[in-house]
LUMFIKOL-411537 format. One record per residue (C-alpha): residue in one letter; x, y negated, z negated; residue number from 1. Coordinates in pm, 1 decimal. Each point is the difference from the previous one (the first is absolute). Example, Ala and Ser with C-alpha at 12.3 -4.5 7.8 and 13.67 -1.06 7.14 Angstrom:
# LUMFIKOL-411537
r = A; c1 = 1230.0; c2 = 450.0; c3 = -780.0; k = 1
r = S; c1 = 137.0; c2 = -344.0; c3 = 66.0; k = 2
***
This chain:
# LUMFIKOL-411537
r = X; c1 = 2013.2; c2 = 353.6; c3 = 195.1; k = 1
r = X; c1 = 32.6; c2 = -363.5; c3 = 95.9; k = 2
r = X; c1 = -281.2; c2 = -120.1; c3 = 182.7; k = 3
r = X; c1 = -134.3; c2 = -367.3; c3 = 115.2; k = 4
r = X; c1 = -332.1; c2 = -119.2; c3 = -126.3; k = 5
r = X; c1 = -144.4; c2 = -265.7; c3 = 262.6; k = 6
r = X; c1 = -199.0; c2 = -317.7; c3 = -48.9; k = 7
r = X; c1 = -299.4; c2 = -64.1; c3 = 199.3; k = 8
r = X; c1 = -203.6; c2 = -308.8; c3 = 82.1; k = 9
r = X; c1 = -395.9; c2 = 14.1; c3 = 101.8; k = 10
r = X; c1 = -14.6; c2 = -177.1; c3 = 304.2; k = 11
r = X; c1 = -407.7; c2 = 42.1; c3 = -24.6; k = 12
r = X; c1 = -209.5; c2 = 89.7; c3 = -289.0; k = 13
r = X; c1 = -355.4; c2 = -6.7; c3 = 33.2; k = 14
r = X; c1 = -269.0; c2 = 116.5; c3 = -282.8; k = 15
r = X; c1 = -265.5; c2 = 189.1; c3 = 146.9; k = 16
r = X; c1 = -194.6; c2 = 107.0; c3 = -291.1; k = 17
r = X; c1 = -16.2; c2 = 162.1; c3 = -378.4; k = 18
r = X; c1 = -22.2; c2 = 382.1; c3 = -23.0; k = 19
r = X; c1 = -237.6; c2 = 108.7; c3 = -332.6; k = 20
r = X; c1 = 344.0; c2 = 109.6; c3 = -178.0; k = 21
r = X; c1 = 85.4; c2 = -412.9; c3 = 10.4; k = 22
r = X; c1 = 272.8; c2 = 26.4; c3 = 279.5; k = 23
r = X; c1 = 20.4; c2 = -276.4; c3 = 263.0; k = 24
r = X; c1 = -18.8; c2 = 173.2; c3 = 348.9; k = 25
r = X; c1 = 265.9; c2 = -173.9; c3 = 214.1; k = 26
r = X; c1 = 138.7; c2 = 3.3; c3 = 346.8; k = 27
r = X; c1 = 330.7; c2 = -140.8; c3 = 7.2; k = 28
r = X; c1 = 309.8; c2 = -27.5; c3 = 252.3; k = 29
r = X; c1 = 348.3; c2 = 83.8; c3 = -213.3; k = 30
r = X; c1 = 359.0; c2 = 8.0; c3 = 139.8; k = 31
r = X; c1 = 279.7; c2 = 88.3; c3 = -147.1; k = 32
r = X; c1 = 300.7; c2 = -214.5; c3 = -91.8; k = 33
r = X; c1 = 331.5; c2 = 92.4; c3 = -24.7; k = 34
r = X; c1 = 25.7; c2 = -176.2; c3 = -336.3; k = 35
r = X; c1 = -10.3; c2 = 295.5; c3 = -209.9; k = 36
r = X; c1 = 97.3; c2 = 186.3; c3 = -346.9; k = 37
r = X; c1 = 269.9; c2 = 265.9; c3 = -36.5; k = 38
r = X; c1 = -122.8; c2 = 298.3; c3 = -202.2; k = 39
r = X; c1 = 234.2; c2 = 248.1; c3 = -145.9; k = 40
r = X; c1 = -186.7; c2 = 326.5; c3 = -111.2; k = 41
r = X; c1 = 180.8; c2 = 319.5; c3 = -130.0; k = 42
r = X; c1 = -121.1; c2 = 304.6; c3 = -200.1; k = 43
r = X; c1 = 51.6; c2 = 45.4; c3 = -400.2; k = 44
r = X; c1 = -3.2; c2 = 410.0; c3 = -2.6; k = 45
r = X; c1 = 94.5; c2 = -11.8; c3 = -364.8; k = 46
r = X; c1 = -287.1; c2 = -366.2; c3 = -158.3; k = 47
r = X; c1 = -323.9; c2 = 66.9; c3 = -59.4; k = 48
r = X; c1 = -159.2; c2 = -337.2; c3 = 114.7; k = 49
r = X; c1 = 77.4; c2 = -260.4; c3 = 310.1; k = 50
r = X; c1 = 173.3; c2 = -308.1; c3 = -24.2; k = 51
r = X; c1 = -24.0; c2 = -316.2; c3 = 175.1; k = 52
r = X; c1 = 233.3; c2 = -308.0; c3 = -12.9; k = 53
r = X; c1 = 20.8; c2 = -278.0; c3 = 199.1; k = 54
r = X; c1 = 234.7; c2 = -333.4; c3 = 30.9; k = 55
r = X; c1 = -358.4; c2 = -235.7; c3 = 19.6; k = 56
r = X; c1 = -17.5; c2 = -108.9; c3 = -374.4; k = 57
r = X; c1 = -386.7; c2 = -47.3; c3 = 21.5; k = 58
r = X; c1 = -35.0; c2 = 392.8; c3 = 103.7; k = 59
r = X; c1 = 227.3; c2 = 116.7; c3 = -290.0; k = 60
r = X; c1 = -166.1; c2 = 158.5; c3 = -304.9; k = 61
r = X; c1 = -267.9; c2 = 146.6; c3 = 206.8; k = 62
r = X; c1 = -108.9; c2 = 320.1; c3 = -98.5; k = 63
r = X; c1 = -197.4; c2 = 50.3; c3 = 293.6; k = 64
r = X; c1 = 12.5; c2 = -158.4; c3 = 348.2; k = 65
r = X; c1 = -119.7; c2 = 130.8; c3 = 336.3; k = 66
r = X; c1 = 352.4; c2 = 242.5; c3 = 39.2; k = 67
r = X; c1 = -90.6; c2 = 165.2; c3 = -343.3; k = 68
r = X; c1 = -354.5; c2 = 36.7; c3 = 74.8; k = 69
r = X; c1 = 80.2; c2 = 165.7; c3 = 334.1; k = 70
r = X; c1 = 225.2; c2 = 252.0; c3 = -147.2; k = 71
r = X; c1 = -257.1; c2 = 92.4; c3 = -244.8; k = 72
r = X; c1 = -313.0; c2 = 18.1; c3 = 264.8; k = 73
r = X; c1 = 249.2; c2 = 221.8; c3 = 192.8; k = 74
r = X; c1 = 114.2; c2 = 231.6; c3 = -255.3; k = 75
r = X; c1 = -342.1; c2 = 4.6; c3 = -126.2; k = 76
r = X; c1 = -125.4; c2 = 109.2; c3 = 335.5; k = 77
r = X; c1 = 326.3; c2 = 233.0; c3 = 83.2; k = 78
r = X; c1 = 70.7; c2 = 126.6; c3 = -258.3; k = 79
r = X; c1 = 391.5; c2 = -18.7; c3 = 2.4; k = 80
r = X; c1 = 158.9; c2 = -105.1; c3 = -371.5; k = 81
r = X; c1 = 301.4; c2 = -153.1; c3 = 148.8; k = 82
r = X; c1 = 84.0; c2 = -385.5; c3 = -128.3; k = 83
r = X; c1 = 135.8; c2 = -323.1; c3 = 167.9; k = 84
r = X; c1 = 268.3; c2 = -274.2; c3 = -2.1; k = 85
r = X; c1 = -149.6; c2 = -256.6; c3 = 125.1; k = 86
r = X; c1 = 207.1; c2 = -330.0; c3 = 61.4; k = 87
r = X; c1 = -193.1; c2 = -290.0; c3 = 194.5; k = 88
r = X; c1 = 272.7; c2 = -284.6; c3 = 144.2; k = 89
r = X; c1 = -268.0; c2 = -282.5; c3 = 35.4; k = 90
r = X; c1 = -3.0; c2 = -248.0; c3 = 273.1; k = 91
r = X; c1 = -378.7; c2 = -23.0; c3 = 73.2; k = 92
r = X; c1 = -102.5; c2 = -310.7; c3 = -241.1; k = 93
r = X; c1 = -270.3; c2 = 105.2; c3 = -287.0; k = 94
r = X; c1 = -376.3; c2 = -88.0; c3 = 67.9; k = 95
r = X; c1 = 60.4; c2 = -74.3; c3 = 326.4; k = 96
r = X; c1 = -275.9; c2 = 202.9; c3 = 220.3; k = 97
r = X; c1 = 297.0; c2 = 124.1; c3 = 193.7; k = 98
r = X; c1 = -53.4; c2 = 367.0; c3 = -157.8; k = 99
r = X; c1 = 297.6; c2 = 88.8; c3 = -150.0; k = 100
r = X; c1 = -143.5; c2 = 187.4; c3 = -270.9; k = 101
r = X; c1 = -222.5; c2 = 189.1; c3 = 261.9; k = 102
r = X; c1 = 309.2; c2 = 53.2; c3 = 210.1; k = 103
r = X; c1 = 211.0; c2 = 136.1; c3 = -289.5; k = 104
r = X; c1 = -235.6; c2 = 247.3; c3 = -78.4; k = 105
r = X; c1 = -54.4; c2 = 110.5; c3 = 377.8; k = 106
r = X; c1 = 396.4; c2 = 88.8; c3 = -25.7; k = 107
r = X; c1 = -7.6; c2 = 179.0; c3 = -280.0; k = 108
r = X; c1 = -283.9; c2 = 219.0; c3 = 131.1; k = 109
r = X; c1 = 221.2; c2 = 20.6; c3 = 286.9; k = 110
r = X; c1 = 293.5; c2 = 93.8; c3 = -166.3; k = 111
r = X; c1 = -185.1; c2 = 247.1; c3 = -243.1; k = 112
r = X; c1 = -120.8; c2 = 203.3; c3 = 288.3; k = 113
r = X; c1 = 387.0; c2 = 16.3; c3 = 172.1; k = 114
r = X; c1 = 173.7; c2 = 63.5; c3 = -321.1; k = 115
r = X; c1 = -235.8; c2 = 296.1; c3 = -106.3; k = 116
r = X; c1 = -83.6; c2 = 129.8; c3 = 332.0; k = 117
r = X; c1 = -344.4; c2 = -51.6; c3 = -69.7; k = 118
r = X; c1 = -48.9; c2 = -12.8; c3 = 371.5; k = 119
r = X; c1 = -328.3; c2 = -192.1; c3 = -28.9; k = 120
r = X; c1 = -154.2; c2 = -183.8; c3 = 319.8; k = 121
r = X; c1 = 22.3; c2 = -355.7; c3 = 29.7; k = 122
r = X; c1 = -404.7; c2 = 37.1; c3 = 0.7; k = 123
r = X; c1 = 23.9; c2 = 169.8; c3 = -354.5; k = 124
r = X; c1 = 258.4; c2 = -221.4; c3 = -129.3; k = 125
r = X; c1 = -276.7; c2 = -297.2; c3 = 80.9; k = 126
r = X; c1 = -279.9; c2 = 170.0; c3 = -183.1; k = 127
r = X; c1 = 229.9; c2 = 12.4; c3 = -294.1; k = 128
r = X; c1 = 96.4; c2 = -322.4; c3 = 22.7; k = 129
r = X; c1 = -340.9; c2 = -176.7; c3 = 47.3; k = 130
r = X; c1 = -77.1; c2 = -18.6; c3 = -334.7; k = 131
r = X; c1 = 270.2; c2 = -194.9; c3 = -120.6; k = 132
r = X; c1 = -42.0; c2 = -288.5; c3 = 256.1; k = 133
r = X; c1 = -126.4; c2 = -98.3; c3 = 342.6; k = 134
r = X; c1 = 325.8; c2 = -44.6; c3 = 107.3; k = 135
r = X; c1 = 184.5; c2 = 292.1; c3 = -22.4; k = 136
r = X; c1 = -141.4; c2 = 148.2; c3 = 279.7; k = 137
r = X; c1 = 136.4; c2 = -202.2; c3 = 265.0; k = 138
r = X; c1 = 328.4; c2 = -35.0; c3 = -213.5; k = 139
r = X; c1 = 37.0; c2 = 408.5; c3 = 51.4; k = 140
r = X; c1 = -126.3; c2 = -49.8; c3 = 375.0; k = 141
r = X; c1 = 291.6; c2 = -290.2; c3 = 50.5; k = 142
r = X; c1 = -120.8; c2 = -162.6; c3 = 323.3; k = 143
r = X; c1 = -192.3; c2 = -296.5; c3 = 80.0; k = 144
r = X; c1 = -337.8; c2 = 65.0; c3 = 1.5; k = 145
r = X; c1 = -388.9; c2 = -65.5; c3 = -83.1; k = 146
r = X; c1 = -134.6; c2 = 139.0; c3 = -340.7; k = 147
r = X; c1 = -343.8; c2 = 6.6; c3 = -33.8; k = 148
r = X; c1 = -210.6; c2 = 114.1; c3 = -344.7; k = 149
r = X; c1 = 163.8; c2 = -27.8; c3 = -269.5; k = 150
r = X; c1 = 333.9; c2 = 69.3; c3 = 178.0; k = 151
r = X; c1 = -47.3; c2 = 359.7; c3 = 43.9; k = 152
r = X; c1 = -117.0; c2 = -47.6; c3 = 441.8; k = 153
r = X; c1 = 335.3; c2 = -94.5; c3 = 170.7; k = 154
r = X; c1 = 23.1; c2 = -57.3; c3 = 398.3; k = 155
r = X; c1 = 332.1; c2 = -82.0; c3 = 91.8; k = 156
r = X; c1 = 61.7; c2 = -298.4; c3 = 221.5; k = 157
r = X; c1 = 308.5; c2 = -63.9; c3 = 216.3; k = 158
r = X; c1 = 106.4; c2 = -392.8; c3 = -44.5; k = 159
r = X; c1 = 218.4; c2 = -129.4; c3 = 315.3; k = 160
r = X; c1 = 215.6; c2 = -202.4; c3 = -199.1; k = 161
r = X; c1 = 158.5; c2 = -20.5; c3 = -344.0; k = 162
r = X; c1 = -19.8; c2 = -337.8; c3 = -155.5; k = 163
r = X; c1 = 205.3; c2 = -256.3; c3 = -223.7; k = 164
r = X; c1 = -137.7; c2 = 8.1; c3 = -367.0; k = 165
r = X; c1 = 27.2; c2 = -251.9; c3 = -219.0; k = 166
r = X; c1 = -172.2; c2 = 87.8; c3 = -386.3; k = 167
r = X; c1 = -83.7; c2 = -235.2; c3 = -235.6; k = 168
r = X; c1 = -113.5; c2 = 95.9; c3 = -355.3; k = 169
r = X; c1 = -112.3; c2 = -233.1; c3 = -258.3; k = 170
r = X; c1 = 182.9; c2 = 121.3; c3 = -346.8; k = 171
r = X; c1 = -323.6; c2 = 60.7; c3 = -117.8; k = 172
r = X; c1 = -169.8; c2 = 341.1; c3 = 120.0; k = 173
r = X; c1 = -332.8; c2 = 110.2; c3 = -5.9; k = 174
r = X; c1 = -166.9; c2 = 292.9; c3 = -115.3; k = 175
r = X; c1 = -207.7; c2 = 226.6; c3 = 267.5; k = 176
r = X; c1 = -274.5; c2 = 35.0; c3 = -206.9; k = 177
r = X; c1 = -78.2; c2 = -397.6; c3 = -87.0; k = 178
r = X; c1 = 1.1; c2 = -48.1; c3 = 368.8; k = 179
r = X; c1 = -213.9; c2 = 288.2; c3 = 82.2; k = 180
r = X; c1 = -290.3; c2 = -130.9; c3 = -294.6; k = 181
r = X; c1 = -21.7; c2 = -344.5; c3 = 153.8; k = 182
r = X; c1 = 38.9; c2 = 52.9; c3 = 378.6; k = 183
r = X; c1 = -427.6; c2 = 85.5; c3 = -4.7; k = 184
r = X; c1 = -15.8; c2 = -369.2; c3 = -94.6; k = 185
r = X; c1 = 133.6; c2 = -121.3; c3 = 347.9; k = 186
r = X; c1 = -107.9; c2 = 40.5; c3 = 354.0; k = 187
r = X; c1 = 140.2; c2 = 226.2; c3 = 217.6; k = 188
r = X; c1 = 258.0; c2 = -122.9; c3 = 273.3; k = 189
r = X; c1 = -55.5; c2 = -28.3; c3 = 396.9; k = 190
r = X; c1 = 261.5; c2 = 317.8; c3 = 11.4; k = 191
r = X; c1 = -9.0; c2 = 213.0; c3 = 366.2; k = 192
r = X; c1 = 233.1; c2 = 283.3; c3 = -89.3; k = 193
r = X; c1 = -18.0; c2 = 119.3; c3 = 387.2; k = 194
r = X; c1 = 177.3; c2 = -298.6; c3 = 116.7; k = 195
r = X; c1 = 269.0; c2 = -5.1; c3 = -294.5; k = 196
r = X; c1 = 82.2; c2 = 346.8; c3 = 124.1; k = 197
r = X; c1 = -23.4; c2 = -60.3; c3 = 347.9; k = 198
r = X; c1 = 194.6; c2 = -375.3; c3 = -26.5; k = 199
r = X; c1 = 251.6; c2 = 230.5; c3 = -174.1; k = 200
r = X; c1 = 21.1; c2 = 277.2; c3 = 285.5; k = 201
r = X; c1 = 11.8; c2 = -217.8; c3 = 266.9; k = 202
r = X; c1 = 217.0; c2 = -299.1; c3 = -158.4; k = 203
r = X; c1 = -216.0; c2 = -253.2; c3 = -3.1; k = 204
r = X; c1 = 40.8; c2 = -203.2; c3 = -327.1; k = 205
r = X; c1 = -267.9; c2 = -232.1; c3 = 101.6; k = 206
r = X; c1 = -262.9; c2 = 317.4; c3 = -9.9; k = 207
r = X; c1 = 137.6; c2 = 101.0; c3 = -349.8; k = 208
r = X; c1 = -62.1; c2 = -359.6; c3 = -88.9; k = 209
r = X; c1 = -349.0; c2 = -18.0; c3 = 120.0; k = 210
r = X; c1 = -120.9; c2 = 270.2; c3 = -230.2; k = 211
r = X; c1 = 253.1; c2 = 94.0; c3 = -297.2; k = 212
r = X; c1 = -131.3; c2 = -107.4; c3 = -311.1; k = 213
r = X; c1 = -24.5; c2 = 173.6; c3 = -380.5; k = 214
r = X; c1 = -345.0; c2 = -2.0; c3 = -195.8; k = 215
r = X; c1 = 212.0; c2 = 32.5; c3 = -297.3; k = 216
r = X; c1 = 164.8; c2 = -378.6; c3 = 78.0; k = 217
r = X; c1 = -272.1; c2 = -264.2; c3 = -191.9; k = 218
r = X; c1 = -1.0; c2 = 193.4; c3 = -317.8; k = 219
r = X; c1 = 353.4; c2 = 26.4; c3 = -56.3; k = 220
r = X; c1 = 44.3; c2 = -379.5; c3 = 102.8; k = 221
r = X; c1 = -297.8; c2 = -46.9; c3 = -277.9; k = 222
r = X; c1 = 232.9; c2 = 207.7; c3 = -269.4; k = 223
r = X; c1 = 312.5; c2 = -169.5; c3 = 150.7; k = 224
r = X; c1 = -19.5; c2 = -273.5; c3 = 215.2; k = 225
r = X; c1 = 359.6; c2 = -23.9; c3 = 45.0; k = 226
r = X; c1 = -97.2; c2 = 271.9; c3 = 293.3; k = 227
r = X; c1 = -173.9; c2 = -197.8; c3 = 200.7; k = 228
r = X; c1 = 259.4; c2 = -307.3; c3 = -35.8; k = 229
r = X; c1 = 274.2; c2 = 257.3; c3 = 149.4; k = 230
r = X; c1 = -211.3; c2 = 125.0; c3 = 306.5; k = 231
r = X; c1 = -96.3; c2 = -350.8; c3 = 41.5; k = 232
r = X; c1 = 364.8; c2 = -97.8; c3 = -12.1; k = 233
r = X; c1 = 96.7; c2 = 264.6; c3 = 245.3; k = 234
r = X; c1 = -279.8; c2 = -77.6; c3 = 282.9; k = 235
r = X; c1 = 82.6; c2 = -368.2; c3 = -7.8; k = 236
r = X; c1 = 374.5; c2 = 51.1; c3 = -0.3; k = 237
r = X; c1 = -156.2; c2 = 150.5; c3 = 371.9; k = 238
r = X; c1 = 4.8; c2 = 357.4; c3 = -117.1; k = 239
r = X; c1 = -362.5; c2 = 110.9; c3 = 153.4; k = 240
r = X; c1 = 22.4; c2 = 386.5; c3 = -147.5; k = 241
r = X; c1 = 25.3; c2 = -78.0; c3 = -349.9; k = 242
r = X; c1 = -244.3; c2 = 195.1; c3 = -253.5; k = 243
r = X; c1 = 40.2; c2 = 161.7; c3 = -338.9; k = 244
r = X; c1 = 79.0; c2 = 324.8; c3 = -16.6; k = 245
r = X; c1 = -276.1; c2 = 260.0; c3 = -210.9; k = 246
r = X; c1 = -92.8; c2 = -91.9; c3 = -325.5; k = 247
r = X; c1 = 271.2; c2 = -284.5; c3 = -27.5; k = 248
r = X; c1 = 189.5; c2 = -191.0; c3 = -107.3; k = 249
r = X; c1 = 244.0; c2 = 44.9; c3 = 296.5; k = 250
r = X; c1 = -63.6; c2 = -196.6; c3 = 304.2; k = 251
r = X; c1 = 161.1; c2 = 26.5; c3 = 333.3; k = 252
r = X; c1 = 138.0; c2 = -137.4; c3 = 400.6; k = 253
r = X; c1 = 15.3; c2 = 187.3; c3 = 266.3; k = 254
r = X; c1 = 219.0; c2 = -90.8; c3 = 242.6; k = 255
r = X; c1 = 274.9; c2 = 40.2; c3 = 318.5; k = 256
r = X; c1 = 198.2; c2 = -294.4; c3 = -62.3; k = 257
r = X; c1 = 256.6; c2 = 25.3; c3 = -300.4; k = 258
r = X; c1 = 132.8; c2 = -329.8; c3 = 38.8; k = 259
r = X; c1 = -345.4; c2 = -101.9; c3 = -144.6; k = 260
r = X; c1 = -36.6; c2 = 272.5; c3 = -237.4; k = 261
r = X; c1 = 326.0; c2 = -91.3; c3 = -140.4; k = 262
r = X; c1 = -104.9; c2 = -415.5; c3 = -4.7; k = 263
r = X; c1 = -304.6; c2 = 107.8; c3 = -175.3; k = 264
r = X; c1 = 127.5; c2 = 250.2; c3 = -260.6; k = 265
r = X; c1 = 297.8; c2 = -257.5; c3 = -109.5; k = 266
r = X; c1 = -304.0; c2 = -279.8; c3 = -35.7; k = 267
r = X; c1 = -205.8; c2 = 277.9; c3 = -213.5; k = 268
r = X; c1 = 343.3; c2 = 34.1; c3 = -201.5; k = 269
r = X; c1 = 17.1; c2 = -330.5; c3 = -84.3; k = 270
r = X; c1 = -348.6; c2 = -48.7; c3 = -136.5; k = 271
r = X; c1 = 107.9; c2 = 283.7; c3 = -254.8; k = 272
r = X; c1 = -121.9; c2 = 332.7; c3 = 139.5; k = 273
r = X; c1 = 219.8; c2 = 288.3; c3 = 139.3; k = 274
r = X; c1 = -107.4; c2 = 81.1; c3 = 345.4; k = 275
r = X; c1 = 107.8; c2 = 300.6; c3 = 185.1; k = 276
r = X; c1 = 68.4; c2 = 34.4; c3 = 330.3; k = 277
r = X; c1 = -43.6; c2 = 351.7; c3 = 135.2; k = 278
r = X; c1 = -170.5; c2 = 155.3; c3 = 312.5; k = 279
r = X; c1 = -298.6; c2 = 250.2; c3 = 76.0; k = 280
r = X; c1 = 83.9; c2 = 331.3; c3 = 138.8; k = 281
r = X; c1 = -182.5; c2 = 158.3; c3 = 331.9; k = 282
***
């Protein structure tokens, strides 16, 4: 099977408290991109383990990643003793908070269930998943929607429009964790989720902008301020929805006019970065 593995960007991301197990409890607004990954996943009837390989130099060597975690929570929990292929095309940068790792493993889960005729429910396949990220939940339910917890309460929303996205990652990354041990040390944002959502129903970009926000945002510009100096960048240059996306380092435009989004990713090019210029799917 060949399957795409999609980006997504957090359009909100609010903290609303710690659970005793040390989880943040967020509420966040996530849409899909159709920047994605191309996974290739076939059966080895005759191996006795699962490989992975992948063209992303940084990801090769790894023993273990997401994809080869969820084959081994499934099998654990399924009990089949079939092996994997697995071949991951990247084109989701690294350390981005764009949730390509979370994404891959939502299609192999997906895949898993197809190939084997597991028949599983998309409710079931999201209780397996759970454990191996807050993501992966809304990557297996693939629409635009509100994820509450820690990612395991999804509403779907309907946006009116698609927009222009322009991504901007700093070549430095940053790891999940760090920014989830130092965002306690900041306060929270002036976020209203219910006006992101209904800005983004009713297409009204200046509701969106009037309450999006990410609680995540002053830590990772304390671990790498090069964040903030792109966002900053991108709302002078008169691009008004511009955030970072999760964890970081990724930041991002929304837009409707690619004339702009064009100007602006050939001025990011020339201060050294590799912007990409993609849009988000309804």
């Amino acid at each position: 099977m060949v399957i795409k593995s999609l980006a997504k960007i957090n359009l909100a991301l609010q903290i609303n408290g710690l659970r005793e197990d040390g989880y943040h409890l967020l509420r966040m607004v996530n849409l899909l991109l159709d920047l994605h990954d191309v996974i290739e996943i076939e059966t080895l009837p005759y191996y006795n383990d699962t490989y992975v390989t992948c063209d992303e130099m940084r990801l090769l060597g790894l023993r273990s990643n997401l994809c080869t975690r969820a084959v081994d929570l499934m099998r654990t929990r399924y009990g089949f003793k079939n092996h994997f292929m697995i071949h991951i095309h990247k084109e989701i940068p690294f350390a981005a908070g764009l949730g390509g790792g979370s994404s891959n493993a939502a299609v192999v889960i997906l895949a898993i269930n197809k190939l084997l005729k597991l028949n599983l429910s998309l409710d079931e396949m999201c209780e397996v998943a759970l454990p191996l990220g807050s993501d992966i939940p809304f990557f297996l339910r693939g629409h635009a929607a509100i994820c509450e917890g820690i990612g395991e309460n999804i509403t779907q929303i309907k946006p009116k429009q698609s927009y222009i996205c322009l991504l901007v990652k700093p070549e430095k990354g940053l790891s999940t964790k760090d920014v989830y041990q130092r965002c306690d040390e900041f306060p929270r944002l002036p976020i209203k989720i219910e006006d992101v959502v209904k800005g983004l129903e009713t297409g009204q970009d200046d509701l969106i902008a009037s309450g999006f926000g990410n609680d995540l945002y002053p830590a990772s510009c304390a671990l790498l301020p090069e964040v903030k100096t792109v966002v900053d960048t991108m709302r002078k240059d008169g691009f008004p929805l511009s955030a970072m996306s999760g964890s970081g380092s990724c930041c991002f435009a929304l837009t409707h006019d690619m004339k702009r989004a064009k100007a602006e990713e050939k001025k990011f090019q020339k201060l050294g970065y590799d912007p990409i210029l993609t849009r988000t799917l309804i």
